[in-house]
BADRENDO-648554 format. One record per residue (C-alpha): residue number from 1; chain; z, x, y. Coordinates in pm, 1 decimal. Layout:
NODE   seq   mol         c3         c1         c2
NODE   NUM     A          Z          X          Y
...
END
This chain:
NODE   seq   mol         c3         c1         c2
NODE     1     A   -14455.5     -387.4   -18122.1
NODE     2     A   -14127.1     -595.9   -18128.1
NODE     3     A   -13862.8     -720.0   -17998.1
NODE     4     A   -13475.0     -721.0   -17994.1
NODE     5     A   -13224.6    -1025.3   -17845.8
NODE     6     A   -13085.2     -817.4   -17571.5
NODE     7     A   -13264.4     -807.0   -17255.3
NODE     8     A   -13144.5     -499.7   -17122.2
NODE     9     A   -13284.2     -318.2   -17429.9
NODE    10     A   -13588.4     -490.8   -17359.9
NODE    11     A   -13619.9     -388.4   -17032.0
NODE    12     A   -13520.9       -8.4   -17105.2
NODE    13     A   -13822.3      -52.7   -17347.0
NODE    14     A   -14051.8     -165.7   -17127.9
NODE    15     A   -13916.3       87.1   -16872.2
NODE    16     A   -14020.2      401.4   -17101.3
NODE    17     A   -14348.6      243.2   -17256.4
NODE    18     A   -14453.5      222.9   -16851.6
NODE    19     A   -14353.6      584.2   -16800.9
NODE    20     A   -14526.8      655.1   -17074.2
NODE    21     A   -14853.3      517.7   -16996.6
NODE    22     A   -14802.1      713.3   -16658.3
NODE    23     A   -14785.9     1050.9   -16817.7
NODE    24     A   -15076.0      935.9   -17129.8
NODE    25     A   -14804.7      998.2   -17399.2
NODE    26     A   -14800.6      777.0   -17702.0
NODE    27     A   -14432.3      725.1   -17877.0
NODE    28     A   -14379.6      536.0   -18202.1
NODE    29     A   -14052.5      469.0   -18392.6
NODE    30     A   -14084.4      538.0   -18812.2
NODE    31     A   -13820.2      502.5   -19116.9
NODE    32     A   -13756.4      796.1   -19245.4
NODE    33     A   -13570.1      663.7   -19628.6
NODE    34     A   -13253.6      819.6   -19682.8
NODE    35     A   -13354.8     1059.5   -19949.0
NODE    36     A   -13613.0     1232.1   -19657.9
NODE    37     A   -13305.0     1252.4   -19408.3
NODE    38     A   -13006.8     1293.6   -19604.9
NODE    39     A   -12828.4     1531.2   -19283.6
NODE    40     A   -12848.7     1276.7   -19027.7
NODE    41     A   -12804.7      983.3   -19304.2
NODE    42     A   -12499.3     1126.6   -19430.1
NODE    43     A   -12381.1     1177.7   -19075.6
NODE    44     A   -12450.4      777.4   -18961.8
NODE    45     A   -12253.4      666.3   -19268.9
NODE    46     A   -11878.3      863.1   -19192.4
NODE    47     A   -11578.9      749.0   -19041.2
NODE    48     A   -11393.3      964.5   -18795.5
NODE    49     A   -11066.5      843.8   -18812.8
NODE    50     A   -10912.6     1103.8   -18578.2
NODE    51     A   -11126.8      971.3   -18349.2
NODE    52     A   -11101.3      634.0   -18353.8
NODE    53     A   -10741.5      504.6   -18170.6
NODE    54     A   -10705.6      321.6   -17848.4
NODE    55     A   -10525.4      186.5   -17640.0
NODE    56     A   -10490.9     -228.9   -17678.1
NODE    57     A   -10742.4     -367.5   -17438.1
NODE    58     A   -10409.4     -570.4   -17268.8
NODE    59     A   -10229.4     -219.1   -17213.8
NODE    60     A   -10574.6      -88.2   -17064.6
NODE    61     A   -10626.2     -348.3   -16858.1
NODE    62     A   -10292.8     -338.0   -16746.5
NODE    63     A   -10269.9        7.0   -16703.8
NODE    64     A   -10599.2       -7.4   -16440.0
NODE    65     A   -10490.2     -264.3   -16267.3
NODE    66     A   -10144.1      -96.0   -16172.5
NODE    67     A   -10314.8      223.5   -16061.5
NODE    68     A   -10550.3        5.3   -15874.6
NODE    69     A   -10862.0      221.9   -16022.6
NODE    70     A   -11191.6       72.4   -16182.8
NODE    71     A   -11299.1      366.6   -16445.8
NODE    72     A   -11702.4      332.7   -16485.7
NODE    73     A   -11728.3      608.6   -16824.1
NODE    74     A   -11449.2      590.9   -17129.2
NODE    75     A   -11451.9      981.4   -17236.4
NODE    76     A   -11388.5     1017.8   -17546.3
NODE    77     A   -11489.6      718.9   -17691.3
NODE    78     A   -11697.9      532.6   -17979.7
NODE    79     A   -11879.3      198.9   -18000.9
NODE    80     A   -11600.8       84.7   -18191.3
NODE    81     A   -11313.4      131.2   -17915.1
NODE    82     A   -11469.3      168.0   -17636.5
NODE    83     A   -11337.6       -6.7   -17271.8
NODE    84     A   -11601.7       70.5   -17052.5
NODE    85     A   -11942.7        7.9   -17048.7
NODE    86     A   -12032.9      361.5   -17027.0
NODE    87     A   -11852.1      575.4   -17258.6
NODE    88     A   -11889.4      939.9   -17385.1
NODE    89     A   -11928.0      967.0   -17779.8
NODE    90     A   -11812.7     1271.9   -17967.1
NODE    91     A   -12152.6     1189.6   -18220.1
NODE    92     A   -12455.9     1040.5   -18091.3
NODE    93     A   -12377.8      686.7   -18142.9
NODE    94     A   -12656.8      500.5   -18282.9
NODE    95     A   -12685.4       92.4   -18101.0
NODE    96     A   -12548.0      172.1   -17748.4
NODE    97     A   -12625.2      365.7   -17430.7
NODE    98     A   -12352.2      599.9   -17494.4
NODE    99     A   -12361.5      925.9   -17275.4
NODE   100     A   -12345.3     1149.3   -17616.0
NODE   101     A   -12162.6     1491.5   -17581.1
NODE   102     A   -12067.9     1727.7   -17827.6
END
């Protein structure tokens, strides 16, 4: 039904379509416009500014090295500043894998 550039989204893809056919459930994705979904629209399109700071990727970097650690989940992060690969979002964070929390 599609594709997108990244293989690893393709492969989570073809990961749940398989479970899916396991378990005979059918899953589609739809547009809802705007004017149908105005809560979660509304929500996609604001800036959080008290959450988005970081430290310079340098400092980070740095900063891990010195303590000798290798973090594998930024808490308290955002696809915008996030250093590690998994992160924690405050919002569920539409385009990444984030582990969302509230």
């Amino acid at each position: 039904m599609g594709t997108c550039h990244s293989s690893t989204i393709n492969k989570l893809v073809i990961d749940i379509w398989e479970w899916c056919i396991t378990h005979n459930i059918w899953i589609n994705a739809s547009h809802i416009p705007s004017i149908h979904n105005s809560a979660a629209d509304s929500e996609s399109r604001q800036t959080r500014k008290e959450n988005e700071w970081s430290l310079n990727y340098t400092v980070f970097q740095k900063a891990i090295d010195e303590a000798h650690v290798q973090p594998d989940v930024d808490l308290f992060a955002s696809r915008l500043n996030y250093k590690c690969k998994r992160y924690v979002s405050y919002q569920p964070d539409p385009g990444s894998y984030a582990v969302n929390a509230k």
